[in-house]
N, C-alpha and C positions, 0 to 999 in steps of 0.2 A: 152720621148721627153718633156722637160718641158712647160708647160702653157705659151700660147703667152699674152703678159702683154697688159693688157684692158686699151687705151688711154682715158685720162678722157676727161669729155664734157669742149669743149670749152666755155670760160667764155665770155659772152655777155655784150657789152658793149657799151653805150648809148654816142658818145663822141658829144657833145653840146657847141656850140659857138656861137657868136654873129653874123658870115659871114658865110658862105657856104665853102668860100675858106679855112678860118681857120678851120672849123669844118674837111673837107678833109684832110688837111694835117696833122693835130696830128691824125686823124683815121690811116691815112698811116702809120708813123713811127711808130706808136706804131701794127700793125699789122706785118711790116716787123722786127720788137723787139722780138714778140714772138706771132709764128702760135698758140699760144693755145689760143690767144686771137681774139675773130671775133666783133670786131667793126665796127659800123656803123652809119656814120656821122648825126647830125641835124642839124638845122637853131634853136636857140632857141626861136624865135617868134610861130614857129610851132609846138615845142619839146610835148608843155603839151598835144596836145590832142592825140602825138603817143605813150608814156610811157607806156600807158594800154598795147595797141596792140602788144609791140616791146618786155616788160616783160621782159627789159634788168637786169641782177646783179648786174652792175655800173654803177652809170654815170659818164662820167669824164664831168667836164664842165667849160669851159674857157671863161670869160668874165672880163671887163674893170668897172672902175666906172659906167659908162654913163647904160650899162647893168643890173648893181647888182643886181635891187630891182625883173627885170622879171628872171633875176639868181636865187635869195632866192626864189624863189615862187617855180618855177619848180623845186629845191631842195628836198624843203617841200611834195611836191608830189610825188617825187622820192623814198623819206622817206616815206610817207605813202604806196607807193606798198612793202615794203621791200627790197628798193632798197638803196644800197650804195653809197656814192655820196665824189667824190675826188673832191674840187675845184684847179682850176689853175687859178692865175692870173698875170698882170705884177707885176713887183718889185717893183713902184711906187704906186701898188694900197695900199688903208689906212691898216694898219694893227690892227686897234683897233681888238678884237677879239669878239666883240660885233655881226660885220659886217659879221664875218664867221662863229659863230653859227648861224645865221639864217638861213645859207643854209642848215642845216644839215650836212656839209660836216664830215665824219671822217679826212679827211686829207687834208691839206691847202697846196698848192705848188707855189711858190715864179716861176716868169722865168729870165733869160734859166734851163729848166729841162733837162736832157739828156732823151733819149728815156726808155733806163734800169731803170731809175729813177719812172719816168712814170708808166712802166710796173711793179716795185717792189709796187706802190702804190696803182697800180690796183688788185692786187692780195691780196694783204693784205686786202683791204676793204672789196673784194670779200669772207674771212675767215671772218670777222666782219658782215657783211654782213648776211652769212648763219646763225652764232650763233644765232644774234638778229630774224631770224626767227625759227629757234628752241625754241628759248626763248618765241616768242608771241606764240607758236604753243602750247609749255605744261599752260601757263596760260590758255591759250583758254580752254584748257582738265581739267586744273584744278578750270577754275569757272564753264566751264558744269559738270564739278562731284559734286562741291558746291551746284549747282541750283539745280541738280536732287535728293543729298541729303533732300536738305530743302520740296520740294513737296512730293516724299514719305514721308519723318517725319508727314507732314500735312495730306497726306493719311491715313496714320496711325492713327494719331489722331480723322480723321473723325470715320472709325471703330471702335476704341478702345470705343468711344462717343456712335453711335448709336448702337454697337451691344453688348457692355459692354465685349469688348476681352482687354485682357492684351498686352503689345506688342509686345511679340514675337507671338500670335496668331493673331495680325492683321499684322504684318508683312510676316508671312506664310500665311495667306489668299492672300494679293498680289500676291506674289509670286504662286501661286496656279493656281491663276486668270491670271495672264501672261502666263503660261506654258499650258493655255488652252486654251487660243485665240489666243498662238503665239506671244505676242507681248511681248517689251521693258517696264520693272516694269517699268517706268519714264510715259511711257505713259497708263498703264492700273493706277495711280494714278492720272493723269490728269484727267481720264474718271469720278474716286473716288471723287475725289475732284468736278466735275462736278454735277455728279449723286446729290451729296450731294447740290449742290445750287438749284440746280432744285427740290427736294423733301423740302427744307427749303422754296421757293417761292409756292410750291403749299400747305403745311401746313400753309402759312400765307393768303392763300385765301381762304384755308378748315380748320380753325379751327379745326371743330371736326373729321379730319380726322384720322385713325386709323394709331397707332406709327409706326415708321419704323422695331421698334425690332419684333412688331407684328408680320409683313410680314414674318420676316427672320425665326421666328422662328415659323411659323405656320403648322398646321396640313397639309396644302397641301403639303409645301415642305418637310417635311419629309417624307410624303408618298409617295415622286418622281411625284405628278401631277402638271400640270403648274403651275405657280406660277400667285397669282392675285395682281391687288390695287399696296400698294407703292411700291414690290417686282418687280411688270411687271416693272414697271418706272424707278428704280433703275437700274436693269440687262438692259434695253433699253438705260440708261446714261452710262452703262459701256459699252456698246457694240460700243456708238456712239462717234467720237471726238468731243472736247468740243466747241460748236457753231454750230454743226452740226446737223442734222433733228431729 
């Protein structure tokens, strides 16, 4: 018996005017156009503060001169949720194209539209739409991979410094140190990079205090008994997040 085919989610969609009445009736046609589409009308005086809440994938949005300027704004907005934005407006409205990049619109539609019209637009944006949040989603992964790079390097460096390891042995010491307390290498060098200001502010208040290599490599810790001095302090910076007690 072959597999019953999985209807996709219907595409949401924000349709915004300047009257109630207009915002209703392109919600209609274009609903009665195509059931895969569930729009729901606004007033665009009220549109910005529901965009959050509604987390529509288009907006379609239909307004006149007299409207533009509260049109481009809600746009802009629309674009900052990842939201795709069709404008429609009459025939008469200016077409400099200065006027319709501001709204962020993908796609500028002249009236009378037909309703398939409409609906081909909505759908399209709604493909535009996804990409461009795929697209911010691996930047997003690829400056948090950047960032996390750049603090290990600097964890690194702190040990390489104070406990004279080369770098693949300060780099397995992290790694060491994560698999022992369970956590994310990005944050056991945060602790690193921590530890380390903290032991550089109490050497600049104890001069003669005794070096960090001392601690590390002192006859206590090889012999497995607690560790004292700058070793406690250190292991107490790694254990703790940075800002914390």
């Amino acid at each position: 018996m072959p597999a019953e085919r999985q209807m996709p989610k219907p595409i949401r969609v924000a349709v915004v005017s300047d009257t109630e009445l207009a915002a209703g009736r392109i919600a209609q046609a274009v609903r009665e156009a195509d059931v895969a589409l569930r729009p729901f009308p606004l007033v665009l005086q009220s549109a910005y503060d529901r965009i959050r809440d509604l987390s529509p994938q288009v907006a379609l949005i239909r307004t006149g001169p007299r409207g533009f300027q509260l049109a481009a704004s809600f746009g802009k907005a629309a674009g900052g949720h990842a939201c795709g934005v069709v404008l429609l407006t009459p025939a008469s409205f200016p077409r400099e194209t200065d006027w319709v990049v501001e709204t962020g619109a993908f796609i500028h539609l002249l009236e009378p539209v037909p309703a398939q019209a409409l609906v081909a637009a909505v759908h399209i944006v709604a493909a535009r739409a996804e990409e461009s949040r795929e697209l911010r989603r691996k930047v997003a992964a690829l400056r948090e991979r950047v960032a996390t790079r750049a603090v290990v390097e600097r964890a690194k460096g702190v040990l390489m410094s104070r406990l004279a390891l080369n770098e693949e042995e300060a780099h397995k010491r992290l790694q060491t140190e994560s698999r022992n307390r369970n956590r994310k290498l990005v944050d056991t060098a945060w602790h690193v990079i921590e530890a380390d200001r903290r032991l550089s502010q109490s050497r600049r208040r104890a001069p003669d205090a005794s070096p960090v290599q001392r601690a590390f490599h002192s006859p206590d810790r090889l012999a497995g008994r607690p560790a004292r001095g700058h070793e406690t302090r250190l292991r107490r910076g790694l254990m703790t997040r940075p800002g914390g007690p």
